[in-house]
Legacy VTK file of the C-alpha trace (Angstrom):
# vtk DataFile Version 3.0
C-alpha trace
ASCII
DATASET POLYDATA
POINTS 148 float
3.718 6.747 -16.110
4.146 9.179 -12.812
0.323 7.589 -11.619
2.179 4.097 -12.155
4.702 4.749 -10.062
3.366 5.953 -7.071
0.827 3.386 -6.760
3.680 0.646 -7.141
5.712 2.551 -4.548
2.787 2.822 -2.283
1.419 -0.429 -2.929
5.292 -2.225 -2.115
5.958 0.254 0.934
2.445 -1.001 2.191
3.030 -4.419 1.620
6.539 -4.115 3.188
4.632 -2.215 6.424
2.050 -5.050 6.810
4.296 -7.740 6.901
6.685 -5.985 9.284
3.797 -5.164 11.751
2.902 -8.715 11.123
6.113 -10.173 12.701
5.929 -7.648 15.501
2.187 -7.816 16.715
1.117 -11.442 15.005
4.143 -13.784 14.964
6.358 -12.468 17.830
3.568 -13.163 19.893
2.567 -17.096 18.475
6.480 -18.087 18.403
7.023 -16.460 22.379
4.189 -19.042 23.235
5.563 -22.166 22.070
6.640 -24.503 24.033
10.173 -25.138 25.212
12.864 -24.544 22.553
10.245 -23.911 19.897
10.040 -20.220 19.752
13.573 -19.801 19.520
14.182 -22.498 17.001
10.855 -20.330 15.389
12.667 -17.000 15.627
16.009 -18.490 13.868
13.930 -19.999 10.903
12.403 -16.387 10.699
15.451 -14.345 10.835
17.096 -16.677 7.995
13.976 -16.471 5.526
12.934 -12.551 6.370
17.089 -11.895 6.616
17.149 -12.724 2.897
14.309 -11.141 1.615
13.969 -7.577 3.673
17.128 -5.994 2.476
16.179 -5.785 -0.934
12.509 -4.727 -0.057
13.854 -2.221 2.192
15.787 -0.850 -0.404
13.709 -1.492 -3.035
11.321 0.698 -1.406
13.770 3.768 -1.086
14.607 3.351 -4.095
10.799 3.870 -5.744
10.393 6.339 -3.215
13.381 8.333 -4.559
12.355 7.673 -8.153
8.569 9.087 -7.727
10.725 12.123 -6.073
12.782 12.753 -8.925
10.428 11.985 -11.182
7.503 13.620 -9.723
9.735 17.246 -8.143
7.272 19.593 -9.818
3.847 17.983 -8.785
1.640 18.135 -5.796
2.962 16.143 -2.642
6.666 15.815 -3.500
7.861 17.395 -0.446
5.757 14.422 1.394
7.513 12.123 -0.909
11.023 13.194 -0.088
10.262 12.890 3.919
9.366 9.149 3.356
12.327 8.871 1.284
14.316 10.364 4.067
12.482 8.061 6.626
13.058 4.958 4.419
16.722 5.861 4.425
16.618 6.130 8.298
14.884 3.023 8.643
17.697 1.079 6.390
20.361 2.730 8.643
18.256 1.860 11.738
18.443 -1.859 10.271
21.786 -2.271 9.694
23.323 -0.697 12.700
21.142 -1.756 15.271
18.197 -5.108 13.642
20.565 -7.116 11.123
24.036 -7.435 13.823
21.242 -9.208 16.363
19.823 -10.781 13.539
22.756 -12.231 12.104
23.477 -13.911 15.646
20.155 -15.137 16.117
19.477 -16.710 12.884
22.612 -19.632 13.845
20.959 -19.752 17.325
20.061 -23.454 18.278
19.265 -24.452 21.804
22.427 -25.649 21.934
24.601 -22.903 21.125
22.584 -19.775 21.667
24.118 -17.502 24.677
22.235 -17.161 28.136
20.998 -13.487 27.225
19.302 -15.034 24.384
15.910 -13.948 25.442
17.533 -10.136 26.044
18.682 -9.533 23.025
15.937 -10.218 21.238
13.546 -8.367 22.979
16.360 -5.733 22.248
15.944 -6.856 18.575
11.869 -5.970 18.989
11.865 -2.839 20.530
14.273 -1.875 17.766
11.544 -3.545 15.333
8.652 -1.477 17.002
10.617 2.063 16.648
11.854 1.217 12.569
7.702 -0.038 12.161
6.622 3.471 13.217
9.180 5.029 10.999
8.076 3.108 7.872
4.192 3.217 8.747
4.794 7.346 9.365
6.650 6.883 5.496
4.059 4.954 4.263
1.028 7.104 5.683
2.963 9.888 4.011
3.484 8.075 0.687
-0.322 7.800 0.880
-1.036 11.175 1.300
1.216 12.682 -1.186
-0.656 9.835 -3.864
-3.890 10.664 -2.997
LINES 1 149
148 0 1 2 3 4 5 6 7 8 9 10 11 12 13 14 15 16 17 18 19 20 21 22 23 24 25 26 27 28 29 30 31 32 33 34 35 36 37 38 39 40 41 42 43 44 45 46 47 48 49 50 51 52 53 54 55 56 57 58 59 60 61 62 63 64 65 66 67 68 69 70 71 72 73 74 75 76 77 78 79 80 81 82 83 84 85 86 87 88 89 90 91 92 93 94 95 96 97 98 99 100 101 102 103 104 105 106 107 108 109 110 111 112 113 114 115 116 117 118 119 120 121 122 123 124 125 126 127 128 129 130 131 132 133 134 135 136 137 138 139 140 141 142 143 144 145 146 147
């Protein structure tokens, strides 16, 4: 059941890494180079669907990632387990203090409405993407070592 577990957890926490390195190096990218008020329309349609869905893979993720902890404290690697755990925790607070309060203003953005430092704050939003992408890829890479 323990073997179960941590390939779930490492298989979601992967999943959760790709797509989030997907919006940062892969769709940023495509919706900054549309045309006129495209990207931002773009970036509001993304923060509403990925808004919805990332909170409870977030912490669905620290949650496994306790779980194979607790469950796994006397085997091999748990120590590597707890420090993703740890970093997944970071990564949540790192989301809600500083990600979801841009996010929540972007995703009502139209180019009607959407303030003059529009462009500011999210590349604000980004560079707070890229340093919460290197904390779960560093919790993910340790996830994978602990498993393997």
């Amino acid at each position: 059941m323990l073997n179960a577990l941590e390939v779930f957890t490492t298989v979601v926490v992967g999943l959760m890494v790709g797509v989030e390195f997907s919006v940062a190096f892969v769709m940023n990218p495509i919706l900054n180079a549309l045309p006129e008020d495209s990207g931002q329309l773009g970036h509001a349609h993304g923060g509403r669907m990925l808004g919805t869905l990332m909170p409870f893979w977030y912490t669905g993720s620290l949650a496994l990632s306790a779980l194979w902890a607790i469950t796994g404290r006397h085997h091999h690697g748990v120590g590597l387990v707890v420090i993703a755990a740890a970093l997944l925790i970071l990564s949540v607070i790192m989301s809600l203090l500083l990600l979801v309060p841009i996010n929540n203003r972007n995703k009502t953005w139209t180019p009607d409405n959407r303030p003059e430092d529009w462009k500011e704050q999210m590349n604000r939003w980004l560079l707070f993407h890229y340093l919460r992408l290197a904390l779960i890829i560093t919790a993910f890479t340790l996830l994978v070592t602990a498993l393997v």
